[in-house]
mmCIF file of the protein (N, C-alpha, C, O) and its ligand, coordinates in Angstrom:
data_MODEL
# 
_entry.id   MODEL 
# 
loop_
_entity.id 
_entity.type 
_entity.pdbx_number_of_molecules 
1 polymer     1 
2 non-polymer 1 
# 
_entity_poly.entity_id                      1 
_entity_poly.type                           'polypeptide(L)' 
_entity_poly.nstd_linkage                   no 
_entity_poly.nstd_monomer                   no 
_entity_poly.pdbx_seq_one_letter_code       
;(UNK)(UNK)(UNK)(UNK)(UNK)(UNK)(UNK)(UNK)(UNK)(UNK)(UNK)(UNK)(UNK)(UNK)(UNK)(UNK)
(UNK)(UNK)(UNK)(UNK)(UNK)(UNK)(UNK)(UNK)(UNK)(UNK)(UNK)(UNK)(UNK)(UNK)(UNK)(UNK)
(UNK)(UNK)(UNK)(UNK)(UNK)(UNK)(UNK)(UNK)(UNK)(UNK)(UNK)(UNK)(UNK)(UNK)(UNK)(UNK)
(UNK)(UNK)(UNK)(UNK)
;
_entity_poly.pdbx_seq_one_letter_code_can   XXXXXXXXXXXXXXXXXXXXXXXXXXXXXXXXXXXXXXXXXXXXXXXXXXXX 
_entity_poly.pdbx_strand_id                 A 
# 
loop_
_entity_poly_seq.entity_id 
_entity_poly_seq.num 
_entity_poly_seq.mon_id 
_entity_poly_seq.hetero 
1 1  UNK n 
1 2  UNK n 
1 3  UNK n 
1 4  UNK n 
1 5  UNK n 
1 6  UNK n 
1 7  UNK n 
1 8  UNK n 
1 9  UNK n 
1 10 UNK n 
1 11 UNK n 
1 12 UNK n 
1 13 UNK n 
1 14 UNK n 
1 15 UNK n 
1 16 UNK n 
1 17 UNK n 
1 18 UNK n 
1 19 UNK n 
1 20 UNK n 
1 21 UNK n 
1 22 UNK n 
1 23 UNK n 
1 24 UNK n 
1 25 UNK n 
1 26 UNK n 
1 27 UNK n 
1 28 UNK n 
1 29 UNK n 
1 30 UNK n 
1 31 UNK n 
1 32 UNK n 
1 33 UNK n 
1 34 UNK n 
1 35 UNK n 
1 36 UNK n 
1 37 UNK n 
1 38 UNK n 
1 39 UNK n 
1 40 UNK n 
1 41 UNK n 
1 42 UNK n 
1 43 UNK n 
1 44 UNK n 
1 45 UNK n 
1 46 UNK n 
1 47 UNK n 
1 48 UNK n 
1 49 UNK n 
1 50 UNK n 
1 51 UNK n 
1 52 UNK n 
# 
loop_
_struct_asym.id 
_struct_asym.entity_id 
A 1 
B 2 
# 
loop_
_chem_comp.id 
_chem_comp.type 
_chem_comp.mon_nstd_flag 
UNK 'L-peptide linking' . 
ZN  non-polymer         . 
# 
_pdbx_entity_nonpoly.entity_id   2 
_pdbx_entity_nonpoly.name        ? 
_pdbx_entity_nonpoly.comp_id     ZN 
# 
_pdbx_nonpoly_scheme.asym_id         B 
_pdbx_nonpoly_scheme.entity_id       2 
_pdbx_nonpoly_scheme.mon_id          ZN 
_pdbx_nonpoly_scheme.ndb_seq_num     1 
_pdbx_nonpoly_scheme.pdb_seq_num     101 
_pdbx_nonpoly_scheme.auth_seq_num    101 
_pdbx_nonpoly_scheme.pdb_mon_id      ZN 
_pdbx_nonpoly_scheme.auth_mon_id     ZN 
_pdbx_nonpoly_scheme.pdb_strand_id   A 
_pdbx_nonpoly_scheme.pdb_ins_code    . 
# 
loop_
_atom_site.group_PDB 
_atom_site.id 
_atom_site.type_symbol 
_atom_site.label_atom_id 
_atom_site.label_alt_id 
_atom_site.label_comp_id 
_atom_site.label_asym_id 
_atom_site.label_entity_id 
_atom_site.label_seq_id 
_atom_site.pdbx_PDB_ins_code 
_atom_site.Cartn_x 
_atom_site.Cartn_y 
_atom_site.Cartn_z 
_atom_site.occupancy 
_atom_site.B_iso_or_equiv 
_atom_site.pdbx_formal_charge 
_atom_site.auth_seq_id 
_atom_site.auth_comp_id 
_atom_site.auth_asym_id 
_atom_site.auth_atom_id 
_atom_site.pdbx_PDB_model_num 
ATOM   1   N  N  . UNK A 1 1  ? 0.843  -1.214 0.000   1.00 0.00 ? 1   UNK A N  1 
ATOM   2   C  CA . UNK A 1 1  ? 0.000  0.000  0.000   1.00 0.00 ? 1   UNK A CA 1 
ATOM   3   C  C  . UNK A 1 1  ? 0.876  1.261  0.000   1.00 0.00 ? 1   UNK A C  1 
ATOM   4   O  O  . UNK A 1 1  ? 1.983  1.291  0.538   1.00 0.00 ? 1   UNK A O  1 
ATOM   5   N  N  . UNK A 1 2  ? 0.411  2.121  -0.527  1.00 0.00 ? 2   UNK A N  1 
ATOM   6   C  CA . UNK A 1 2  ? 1.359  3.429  -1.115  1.00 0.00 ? 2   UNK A CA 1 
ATOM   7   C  C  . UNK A 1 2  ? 0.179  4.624  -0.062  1.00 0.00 ? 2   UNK A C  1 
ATOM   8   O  O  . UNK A 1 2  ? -0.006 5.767  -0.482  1.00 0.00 ? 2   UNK A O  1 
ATOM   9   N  N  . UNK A 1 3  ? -0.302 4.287  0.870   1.00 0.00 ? 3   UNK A N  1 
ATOM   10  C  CA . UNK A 1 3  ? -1.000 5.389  1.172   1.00 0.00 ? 3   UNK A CA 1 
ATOM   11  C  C  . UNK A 1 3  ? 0.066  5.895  2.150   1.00 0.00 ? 3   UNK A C  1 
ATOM   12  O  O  . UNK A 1 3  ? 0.441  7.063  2.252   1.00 0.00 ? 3   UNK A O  1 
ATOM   13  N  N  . UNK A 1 4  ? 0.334  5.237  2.589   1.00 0.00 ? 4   UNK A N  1 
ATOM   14  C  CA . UNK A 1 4  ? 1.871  5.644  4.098   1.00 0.00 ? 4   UNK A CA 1 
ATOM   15  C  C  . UNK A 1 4  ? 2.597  7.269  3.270   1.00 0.00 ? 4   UNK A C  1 
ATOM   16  O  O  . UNK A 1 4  ? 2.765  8.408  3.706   1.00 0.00 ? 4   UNK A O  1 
ATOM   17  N  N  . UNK A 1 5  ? 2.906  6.520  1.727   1.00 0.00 ? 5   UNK A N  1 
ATOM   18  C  CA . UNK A 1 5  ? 3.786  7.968  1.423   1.00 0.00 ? 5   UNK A CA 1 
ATOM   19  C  C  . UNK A 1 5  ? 2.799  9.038  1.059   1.00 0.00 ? 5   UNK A C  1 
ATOM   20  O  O  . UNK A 1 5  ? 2.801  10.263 1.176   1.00 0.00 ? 5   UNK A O  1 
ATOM   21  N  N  . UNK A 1 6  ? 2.150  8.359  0.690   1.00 0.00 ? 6   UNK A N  1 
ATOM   22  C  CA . UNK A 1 6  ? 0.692  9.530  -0.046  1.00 0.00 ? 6   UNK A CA 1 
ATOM   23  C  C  . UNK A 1 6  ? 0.625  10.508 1.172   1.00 0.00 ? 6   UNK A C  1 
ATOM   24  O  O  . UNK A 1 6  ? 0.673  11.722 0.978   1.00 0.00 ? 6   UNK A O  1 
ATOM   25  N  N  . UNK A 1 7  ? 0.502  9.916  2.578   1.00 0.00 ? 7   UNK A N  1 
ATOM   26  C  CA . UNK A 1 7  ? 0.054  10.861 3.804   1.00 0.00 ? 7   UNK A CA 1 
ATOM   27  C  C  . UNK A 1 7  ? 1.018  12.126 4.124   1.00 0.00 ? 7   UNK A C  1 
ATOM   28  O  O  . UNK A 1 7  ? 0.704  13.266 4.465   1.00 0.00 ? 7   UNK A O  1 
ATOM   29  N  N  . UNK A 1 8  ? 2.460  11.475 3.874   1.00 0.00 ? 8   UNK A N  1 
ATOM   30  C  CA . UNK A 1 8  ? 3.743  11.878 4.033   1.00 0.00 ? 8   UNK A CA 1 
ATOM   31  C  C  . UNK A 1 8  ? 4.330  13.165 3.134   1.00 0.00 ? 8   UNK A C  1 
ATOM   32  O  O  . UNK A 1 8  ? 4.953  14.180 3.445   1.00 0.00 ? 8   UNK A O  1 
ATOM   33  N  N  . UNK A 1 9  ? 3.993  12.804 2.286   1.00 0.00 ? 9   UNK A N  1 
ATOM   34  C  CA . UNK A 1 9  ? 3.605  13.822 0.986   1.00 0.00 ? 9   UNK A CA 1 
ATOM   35  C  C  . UNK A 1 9  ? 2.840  15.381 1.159   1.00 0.00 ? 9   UNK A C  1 
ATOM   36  O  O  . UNK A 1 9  ? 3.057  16.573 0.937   1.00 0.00 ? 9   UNK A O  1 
ATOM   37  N  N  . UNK A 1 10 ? 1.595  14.290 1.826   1.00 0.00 ? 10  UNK A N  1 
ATOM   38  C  CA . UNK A 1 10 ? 0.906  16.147 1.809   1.00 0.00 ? 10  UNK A CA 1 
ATOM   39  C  C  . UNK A 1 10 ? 0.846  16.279 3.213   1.00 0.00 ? 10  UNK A C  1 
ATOM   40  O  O  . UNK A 1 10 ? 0.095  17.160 3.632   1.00 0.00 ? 10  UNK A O  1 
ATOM   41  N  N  . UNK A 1 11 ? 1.436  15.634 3.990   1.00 0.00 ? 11  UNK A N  1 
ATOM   42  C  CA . UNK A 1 11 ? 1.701  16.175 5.420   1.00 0.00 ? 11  UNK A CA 1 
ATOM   43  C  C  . UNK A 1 11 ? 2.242  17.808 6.002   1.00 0.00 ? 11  UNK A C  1 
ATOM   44  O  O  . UNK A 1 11 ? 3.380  18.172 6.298   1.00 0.00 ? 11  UNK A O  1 
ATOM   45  N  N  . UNK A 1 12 ? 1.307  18.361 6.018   1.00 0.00 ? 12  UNK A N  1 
ATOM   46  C  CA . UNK A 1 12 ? 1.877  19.976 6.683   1.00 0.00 ? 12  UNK A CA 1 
ATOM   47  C  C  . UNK A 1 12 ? 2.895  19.753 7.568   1.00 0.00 ? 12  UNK A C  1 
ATOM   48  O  O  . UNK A 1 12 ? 2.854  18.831 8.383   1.00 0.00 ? 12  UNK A O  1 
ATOM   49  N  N  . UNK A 1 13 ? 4.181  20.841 7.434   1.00 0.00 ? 13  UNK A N  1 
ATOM   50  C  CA . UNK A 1 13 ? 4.621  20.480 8.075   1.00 0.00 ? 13  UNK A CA 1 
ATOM   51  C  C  . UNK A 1 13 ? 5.801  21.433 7.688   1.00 0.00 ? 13  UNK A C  1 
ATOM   52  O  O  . UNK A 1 13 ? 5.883  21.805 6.517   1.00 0.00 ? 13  UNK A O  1 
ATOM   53  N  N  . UNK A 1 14 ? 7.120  22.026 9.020   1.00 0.00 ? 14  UNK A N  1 
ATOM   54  C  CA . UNK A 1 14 ? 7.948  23.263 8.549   1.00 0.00 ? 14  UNK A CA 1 
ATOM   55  C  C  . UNK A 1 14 ? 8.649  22.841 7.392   1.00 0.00 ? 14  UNK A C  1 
ATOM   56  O  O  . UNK A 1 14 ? 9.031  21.701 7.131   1.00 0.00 ? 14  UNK A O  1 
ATOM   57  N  N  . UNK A 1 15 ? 8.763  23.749 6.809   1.00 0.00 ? 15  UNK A N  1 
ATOM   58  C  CA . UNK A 1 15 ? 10.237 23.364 5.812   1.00 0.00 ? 15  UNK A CA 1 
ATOM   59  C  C  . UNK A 1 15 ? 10.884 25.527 5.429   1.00 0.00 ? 15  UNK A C  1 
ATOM   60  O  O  . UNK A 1 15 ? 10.436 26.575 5.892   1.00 0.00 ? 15  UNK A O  1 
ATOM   61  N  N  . UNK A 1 16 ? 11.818 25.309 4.618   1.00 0.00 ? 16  UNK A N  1 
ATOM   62  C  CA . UNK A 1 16 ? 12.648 26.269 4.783   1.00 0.00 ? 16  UNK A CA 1 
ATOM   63  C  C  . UNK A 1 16 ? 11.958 26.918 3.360   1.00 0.00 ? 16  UNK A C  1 
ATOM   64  O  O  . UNK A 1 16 ? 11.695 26.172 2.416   1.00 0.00 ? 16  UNK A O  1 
ATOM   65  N  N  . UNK A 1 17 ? 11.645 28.647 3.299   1.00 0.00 ? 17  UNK A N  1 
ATOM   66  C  CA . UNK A 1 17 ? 11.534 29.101 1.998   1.00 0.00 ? 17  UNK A CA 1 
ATOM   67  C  C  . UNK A 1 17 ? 12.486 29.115 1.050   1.00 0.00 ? 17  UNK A C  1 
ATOM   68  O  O  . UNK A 1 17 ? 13.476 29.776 1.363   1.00 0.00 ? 17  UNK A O  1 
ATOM   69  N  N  . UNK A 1 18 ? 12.513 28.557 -0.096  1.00 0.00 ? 18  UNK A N  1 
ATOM   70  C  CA . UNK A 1 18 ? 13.594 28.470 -1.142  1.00 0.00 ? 18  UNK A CA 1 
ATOM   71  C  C  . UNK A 1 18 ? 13.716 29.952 -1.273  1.00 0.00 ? 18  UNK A C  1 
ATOM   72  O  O  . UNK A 1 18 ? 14.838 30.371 -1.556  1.00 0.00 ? 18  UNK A O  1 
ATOM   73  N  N  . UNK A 1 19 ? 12.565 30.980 -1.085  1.00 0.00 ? 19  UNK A N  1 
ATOM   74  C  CA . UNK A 1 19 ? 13.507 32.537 -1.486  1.00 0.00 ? 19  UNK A CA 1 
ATOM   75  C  C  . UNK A 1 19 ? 14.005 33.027 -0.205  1.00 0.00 ? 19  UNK A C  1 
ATOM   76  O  O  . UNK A 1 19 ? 15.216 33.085 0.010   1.00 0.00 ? 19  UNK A O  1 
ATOM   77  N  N  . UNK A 1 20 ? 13.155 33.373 0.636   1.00 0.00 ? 20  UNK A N  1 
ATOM   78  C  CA . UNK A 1 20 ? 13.652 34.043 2.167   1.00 0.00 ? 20  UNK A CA 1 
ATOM   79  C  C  . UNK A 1 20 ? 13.979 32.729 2.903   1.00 0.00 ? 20  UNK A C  1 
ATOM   80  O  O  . UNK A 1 20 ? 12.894 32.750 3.484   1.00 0.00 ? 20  UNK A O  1 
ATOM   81  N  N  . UNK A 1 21 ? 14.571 31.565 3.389   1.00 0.00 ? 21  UNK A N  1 
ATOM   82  C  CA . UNK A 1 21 ? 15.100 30.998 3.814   1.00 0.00 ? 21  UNK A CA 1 
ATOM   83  C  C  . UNK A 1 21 ? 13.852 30.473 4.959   1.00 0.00 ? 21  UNK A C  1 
ATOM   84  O  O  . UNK A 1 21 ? 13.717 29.351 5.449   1.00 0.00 ? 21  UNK A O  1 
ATOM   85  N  N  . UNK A 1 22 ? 13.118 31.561 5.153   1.00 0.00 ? 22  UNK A N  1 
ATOM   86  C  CA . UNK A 1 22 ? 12.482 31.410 6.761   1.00 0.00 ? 22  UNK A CA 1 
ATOM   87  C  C  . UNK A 1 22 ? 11.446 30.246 6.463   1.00 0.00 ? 22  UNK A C  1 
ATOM   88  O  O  . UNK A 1 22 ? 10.878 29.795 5.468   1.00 0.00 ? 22  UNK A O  1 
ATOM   89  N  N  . UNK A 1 23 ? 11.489 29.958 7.963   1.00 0.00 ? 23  UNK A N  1 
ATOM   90  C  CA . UNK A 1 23 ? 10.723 28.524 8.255   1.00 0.00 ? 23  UNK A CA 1 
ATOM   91  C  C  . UNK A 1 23 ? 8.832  28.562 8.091   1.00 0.00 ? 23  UNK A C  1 
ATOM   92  O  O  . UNK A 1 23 ? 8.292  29.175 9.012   1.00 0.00 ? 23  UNK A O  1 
ATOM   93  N  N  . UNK A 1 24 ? 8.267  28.212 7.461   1.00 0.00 ? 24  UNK A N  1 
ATOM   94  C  CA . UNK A 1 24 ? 7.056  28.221 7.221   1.00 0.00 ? 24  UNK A CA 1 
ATOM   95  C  C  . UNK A 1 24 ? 6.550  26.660 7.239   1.00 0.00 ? 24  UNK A C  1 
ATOM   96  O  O  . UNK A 1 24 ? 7.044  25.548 7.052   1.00 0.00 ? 24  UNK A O  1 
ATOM   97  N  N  . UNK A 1 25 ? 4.857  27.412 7.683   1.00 0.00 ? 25  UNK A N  1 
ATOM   98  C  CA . UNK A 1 25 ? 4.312  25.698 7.269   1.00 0.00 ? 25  UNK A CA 1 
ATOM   99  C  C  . UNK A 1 25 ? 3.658  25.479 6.214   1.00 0.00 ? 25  UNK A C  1 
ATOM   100 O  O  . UNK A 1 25 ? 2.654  26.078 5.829   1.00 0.00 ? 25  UNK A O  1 
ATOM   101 N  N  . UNK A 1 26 ? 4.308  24.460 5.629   1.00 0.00 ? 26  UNK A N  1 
ATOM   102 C  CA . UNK A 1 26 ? 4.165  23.671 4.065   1.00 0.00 ? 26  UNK A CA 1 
ATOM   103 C  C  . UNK A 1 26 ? 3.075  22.991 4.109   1.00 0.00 ? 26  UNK A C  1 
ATOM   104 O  O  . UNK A 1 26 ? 2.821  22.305 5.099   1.00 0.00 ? 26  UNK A O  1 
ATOM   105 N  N  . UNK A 1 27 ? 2.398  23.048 3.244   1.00 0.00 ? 27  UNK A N  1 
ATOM   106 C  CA . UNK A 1 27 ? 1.046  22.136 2.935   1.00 0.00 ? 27  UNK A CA 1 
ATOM   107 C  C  . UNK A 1 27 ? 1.357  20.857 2.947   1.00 0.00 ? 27  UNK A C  1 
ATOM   108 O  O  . UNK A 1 27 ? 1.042  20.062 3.832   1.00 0.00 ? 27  UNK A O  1 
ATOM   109 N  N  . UNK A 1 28 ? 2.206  20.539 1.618   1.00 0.00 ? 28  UNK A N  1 
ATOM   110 C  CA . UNK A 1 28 ? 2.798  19.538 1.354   1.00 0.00 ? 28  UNK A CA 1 
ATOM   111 C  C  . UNK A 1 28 ? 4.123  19.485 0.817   1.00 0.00 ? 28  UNK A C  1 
ATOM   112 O  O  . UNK A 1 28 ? 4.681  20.582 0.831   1.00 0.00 ? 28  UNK A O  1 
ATOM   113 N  N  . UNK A 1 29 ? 4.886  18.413 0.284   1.00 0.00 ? 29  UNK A N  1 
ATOM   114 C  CA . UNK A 1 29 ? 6.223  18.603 -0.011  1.00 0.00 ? 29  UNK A CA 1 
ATOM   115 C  C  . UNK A 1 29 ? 6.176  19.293 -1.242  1.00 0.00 ? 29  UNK A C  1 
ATOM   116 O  O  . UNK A 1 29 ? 7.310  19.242 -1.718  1.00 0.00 ? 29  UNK A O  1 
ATOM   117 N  N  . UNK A 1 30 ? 5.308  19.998 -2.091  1.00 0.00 ? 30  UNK A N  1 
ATOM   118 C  CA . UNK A 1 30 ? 5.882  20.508 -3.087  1.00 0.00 ? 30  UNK A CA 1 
ATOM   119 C  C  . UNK A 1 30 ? 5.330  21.975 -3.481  1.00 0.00 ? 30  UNK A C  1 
ATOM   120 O  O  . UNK A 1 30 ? 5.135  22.565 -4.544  1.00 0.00 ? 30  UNK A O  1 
ATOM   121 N  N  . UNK A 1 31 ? 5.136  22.350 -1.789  1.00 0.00 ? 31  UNK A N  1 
ATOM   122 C  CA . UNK A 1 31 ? 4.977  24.182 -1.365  1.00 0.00 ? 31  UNK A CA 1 
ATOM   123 C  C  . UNK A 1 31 ? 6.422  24.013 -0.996  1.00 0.00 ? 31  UNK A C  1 
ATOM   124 O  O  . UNK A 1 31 ? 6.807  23.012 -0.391  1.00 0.00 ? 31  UNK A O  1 
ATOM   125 N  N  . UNK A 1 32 ? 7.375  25.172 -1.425  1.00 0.00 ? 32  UNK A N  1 
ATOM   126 C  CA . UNK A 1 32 ? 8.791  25.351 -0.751  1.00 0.00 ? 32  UNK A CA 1 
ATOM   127 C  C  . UNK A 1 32 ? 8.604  26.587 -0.510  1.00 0.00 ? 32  UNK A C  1 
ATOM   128 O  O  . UNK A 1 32 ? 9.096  26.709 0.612   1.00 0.00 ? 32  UNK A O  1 
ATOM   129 N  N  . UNK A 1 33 ? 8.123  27.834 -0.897  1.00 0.00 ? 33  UNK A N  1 
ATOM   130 C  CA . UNK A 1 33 ? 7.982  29.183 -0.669  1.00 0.00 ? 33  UNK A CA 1 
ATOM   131 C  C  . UNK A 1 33 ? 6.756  29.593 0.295   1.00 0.00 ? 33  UNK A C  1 
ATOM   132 O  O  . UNK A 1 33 ? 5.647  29.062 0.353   1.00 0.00 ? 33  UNK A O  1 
ATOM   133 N  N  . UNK A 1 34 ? 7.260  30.686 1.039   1.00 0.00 ? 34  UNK A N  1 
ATOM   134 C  CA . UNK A 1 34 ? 6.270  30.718 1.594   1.00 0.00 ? 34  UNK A CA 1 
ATOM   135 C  C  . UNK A 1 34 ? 4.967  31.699 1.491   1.00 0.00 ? 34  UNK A C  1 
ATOM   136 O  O  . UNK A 1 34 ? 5.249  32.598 0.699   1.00 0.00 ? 34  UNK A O  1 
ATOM   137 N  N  . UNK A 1 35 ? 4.068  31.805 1.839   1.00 0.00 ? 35  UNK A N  1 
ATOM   138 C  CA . UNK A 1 35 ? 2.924  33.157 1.462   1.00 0.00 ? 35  UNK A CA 1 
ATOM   139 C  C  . UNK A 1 35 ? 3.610  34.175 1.293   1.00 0.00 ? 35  UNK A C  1 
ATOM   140 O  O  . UNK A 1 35 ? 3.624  34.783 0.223   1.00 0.00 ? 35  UNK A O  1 
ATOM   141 N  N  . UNK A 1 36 ? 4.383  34.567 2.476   1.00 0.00 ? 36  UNK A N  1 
ATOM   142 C  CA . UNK A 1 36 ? 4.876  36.263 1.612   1.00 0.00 ? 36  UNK A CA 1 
ATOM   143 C  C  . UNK A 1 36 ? 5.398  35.939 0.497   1.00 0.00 ? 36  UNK A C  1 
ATOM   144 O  O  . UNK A 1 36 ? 5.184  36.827 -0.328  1.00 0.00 ? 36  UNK A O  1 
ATOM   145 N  N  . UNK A 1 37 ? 6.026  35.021 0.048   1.00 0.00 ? 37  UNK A N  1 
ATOM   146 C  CA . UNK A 1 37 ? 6.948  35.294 -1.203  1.00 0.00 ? 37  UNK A CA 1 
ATOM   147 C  C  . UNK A 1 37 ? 6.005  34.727 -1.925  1.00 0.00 ? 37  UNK A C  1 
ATOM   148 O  O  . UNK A 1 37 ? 6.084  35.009 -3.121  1.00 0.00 ? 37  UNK A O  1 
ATOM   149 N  N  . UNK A 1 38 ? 5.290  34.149 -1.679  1.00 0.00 ? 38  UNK A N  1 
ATOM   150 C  CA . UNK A 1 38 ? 4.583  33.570 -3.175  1.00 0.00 ? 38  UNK A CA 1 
ATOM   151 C  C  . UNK A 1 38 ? 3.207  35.096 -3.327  1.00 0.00 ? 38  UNK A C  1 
ATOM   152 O  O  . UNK A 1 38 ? 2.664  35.409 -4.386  1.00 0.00 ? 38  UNK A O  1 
ATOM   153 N  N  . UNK A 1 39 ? 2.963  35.753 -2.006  1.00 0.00 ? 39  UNK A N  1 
ATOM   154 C  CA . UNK A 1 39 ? 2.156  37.014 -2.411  1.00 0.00 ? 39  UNK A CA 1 
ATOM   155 C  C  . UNK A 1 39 ? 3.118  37.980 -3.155  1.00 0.00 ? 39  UNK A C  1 
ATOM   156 O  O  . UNK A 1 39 ? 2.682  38.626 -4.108  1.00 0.00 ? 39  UNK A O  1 
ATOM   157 N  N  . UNK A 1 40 ? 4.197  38.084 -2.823  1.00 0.00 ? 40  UNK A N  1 
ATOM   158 C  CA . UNK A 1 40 ? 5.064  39.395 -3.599  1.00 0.00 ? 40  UNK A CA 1 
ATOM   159 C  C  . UNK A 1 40 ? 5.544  38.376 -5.664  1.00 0.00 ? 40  UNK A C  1 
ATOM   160 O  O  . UNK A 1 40 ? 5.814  38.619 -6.840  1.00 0.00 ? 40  UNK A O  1 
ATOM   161 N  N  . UNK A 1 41 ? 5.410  37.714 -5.071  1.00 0.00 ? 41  UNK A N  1 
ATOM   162 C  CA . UNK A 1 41 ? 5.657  37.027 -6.623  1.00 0.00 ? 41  UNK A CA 1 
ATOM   163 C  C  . UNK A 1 41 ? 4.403  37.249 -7.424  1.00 0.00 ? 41  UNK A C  1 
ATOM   164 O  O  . UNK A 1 41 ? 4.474  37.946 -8.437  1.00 0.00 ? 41  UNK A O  1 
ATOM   165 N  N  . UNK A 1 42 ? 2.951  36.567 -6.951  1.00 0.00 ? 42  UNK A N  1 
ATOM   166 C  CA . UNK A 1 42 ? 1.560  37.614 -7.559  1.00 0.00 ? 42  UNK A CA 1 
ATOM   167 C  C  . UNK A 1 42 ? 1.696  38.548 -7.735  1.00 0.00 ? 42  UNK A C  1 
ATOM   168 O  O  . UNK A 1 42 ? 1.543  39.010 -8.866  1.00 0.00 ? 42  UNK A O  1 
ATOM   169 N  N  . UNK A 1 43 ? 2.039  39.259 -6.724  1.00 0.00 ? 43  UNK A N  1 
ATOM   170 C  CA . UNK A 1 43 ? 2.025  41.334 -6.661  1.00 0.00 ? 43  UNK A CA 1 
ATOM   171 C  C  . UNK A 1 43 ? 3.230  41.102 -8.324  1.00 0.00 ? 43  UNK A C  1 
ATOM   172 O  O  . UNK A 1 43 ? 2.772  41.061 -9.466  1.00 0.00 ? 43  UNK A O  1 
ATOM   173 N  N  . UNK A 1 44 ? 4.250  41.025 -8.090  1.00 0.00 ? 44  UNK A N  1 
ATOM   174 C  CA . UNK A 1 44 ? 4.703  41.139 -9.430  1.00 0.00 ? 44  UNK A CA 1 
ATOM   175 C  C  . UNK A 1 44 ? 4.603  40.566 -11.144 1.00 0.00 ? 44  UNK A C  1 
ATOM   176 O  O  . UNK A 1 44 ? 4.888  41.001 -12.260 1.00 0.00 ? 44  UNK A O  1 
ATOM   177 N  N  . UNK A 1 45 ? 4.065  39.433 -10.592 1.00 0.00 ? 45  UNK A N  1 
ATOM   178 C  CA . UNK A 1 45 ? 3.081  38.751 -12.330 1.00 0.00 ? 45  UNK A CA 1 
ATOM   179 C  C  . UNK A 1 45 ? 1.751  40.246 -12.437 1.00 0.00 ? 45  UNK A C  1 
ATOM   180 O  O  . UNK A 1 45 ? 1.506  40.829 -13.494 1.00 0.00 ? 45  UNK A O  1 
ATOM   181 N  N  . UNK A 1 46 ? 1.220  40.512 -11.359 1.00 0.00 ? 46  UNK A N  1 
ATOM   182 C  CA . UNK A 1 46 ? -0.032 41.451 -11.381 1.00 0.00 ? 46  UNK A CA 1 
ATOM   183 C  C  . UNK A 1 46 ? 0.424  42.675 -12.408 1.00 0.00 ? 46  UNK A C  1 
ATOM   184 O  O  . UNK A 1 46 ? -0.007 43.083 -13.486 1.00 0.00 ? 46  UNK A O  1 
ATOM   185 N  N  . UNK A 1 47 ? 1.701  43.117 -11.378 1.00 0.00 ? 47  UNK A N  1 
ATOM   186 C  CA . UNK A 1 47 ? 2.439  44.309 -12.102 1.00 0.00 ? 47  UNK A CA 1 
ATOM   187 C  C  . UNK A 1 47 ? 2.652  44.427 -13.115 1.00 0.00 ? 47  UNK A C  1 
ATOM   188 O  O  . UNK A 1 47 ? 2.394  45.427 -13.785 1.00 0.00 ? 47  UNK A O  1 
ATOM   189 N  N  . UNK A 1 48 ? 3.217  43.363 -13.508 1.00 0.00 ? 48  UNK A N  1 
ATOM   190 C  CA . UNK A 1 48 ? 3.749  43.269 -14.921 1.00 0.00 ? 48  UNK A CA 1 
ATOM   191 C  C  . UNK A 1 48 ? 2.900  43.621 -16.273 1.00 0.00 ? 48  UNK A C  1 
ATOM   192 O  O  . UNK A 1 48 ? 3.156  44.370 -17.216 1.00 0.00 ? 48  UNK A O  1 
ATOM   193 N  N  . UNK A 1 49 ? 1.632  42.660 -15.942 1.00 0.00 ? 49  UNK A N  1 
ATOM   194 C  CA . UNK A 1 49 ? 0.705  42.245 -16.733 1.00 0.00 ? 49  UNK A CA 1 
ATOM   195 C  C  . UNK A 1 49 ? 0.033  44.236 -16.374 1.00 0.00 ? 49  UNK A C  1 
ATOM   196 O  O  . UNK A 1 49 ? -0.315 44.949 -17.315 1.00 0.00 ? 49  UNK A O  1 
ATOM   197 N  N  . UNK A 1 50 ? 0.018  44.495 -15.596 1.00 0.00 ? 50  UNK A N  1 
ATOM   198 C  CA . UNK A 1 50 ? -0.488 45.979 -15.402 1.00 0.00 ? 50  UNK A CA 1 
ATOM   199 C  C  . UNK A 1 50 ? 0.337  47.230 -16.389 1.00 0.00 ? 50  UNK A C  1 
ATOM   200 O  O  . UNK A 1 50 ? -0.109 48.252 -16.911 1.00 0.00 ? 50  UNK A O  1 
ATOM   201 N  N  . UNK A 1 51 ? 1.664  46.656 -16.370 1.00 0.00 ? 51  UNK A N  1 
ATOM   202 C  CA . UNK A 1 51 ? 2.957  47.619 -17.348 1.00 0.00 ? 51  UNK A CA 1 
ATOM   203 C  C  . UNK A 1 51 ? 2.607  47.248 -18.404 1.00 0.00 ? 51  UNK A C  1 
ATOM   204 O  O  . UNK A 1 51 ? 3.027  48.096 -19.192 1.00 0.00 ? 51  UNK A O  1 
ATOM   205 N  N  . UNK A 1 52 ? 1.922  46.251 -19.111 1.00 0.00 ? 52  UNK A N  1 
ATOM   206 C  CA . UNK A 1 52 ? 1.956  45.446 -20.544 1.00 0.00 ? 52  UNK A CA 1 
ATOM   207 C  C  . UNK A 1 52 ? 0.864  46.403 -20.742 1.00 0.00 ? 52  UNK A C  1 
ATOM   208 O  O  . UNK A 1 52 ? 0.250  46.426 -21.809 1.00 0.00 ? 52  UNK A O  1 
HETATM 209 ZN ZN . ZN  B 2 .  ? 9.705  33.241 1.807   1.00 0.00 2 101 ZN  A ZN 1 
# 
């Protein structure tokens, strides 16, 4: 049975932001950033698309 990793997977849980380093809680293993940076990364796709 593969559910053990399945749980493990989307287990919340700290991990480190790949941009600001700081410790946040992860949904699952394949959130690495955390809200602020993934809000200032929106704010700048927003921008952009606002300059275009
Ligand atoms: Zn961050």
């Amino acid at each position: 049975m593969d559910m053990a990793n399945e749980n493990e997977l989307y287990q919340a849980k700290l991990r480190s932001c790949l941009m600001c380093e700081d410790d946040f809680e992860s949904a699952w293993s394949g959130e690495r950033v955390c809200k602020r940076c993934k809000s200032q990364a929106q704010w700048q796709t927003g921008n952009s698309s606002l300059a275009a």
